[in-house]
C-alpha angles and dihedrals in degrees: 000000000000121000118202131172125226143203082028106176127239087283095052090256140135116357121139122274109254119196116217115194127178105225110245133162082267084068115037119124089357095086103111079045089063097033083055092047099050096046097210115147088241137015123187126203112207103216093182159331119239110174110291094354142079130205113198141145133234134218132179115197098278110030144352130273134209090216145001138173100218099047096045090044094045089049098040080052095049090040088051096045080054109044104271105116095180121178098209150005125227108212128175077269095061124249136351127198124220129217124180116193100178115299096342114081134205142199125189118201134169105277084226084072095063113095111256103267129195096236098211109193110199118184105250148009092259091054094055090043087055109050117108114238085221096066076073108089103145134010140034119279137186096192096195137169130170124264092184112002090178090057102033096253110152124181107201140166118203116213115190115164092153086068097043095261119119091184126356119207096214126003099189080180082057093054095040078057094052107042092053092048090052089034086218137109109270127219100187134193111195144180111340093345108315119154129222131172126207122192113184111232126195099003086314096310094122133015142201130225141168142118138178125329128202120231112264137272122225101230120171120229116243 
């Protein structure tokens, strides 16, 4: 298994740990097993390579999702480092399209894919830096304020207990969310520093996200 972290940040720092797992007979119909063991936010299968596209599956620790920003990113990233210059990923959700624009990479994806987030505005930066996670039974929230409106610049912290994440470092799927609902290009700041960038696509209809990817880590599979 590779581990990569994405949404790094200029330096390199913060992001969120991605999994990435090629599917295998091992795994089959272990996946949200795996997914659950490793603890990351989010894990991704990849079922198989067809050309210049890749079909894979992605689970968080408690359940699966037909589409999420970190994950495809984090994958399209990893497949290009390694060769694999695809052009797309074919998700539950139905495709993605990849765009790499020297070391950042993007994926644009319909914004009716993104799960359906309780966008929480608070009225400044130090606001969102000072919520409780724990405040957070249910749901699924994208506390945001602006940094910067005029620029674009967003700060934002993303709770999802319903889908076994108490706080998740980068939610490309959240911003995707965002950015539709304020029909604008996003410059995000998440998490403990993490960096995510949203481009509106089609009057809001789709969106593209993406941001900057570590190189991988090498992890064996218990």
């Amino acid at each position: 298994m590779n581990v990569v972290n994405v949404f790094v940040d200029d330096s390199g720092m913060h992001g969120n740990p991605l999994g990435i797992v090629w599917a295998s007979p091992a795994t089959h119909r272990h996946e949200q097993e795996i997914a659950a063991d490793l603890g990351f936010s989010e894990t991704i299968f990849i079922d198989a390579i067809d050309g210049r596209s890749a079909r894979a599956r992605i689970f968080t620790p408690a359940r699966e999702l037909p589409f999420a920003g970190h994950p495809t990113v984090g994958l399209a990233a990893w497949l290009h480092r390694n060769g694999d210059e695809v052009e797309a990923l074919d998700v539950p959700a139905g495709r993605v399209r990849v765009r790499v624009d020297g070391e950042r990479v993007f994926v644009t994806a319909l914004a009716e894919w993104a799960p359906d987030f309780e966008l929480d505005r608070l009225d400044s930066p130090g606001e969102v830096a000072a919520v409780d996670p724990d405040a957070y039974g249910l749901g699924m929230h994208y506390v945001w304020a602006w940094s910067d409106e005029a620029s674009g610049a967003v700060r934002a912290r993303m709770f999802a207990p319903e889908l076994g994440i108490r706080e998740d470092q980068a939610t490309g799927s959240a911003a995707v969310r965002l950015s539709a609902e304020l029909g604008r290009d996003l410059d995000i700041t998440q998490g403990e520093g993490s960096r995510l960038q949203t481009h509106v696509r089609y009057l809001g209809q789709q969106v593209e996200v993406g941001g900057l990817v570590s190189p991988a880590r090498i992890t064996e599979l218990r």
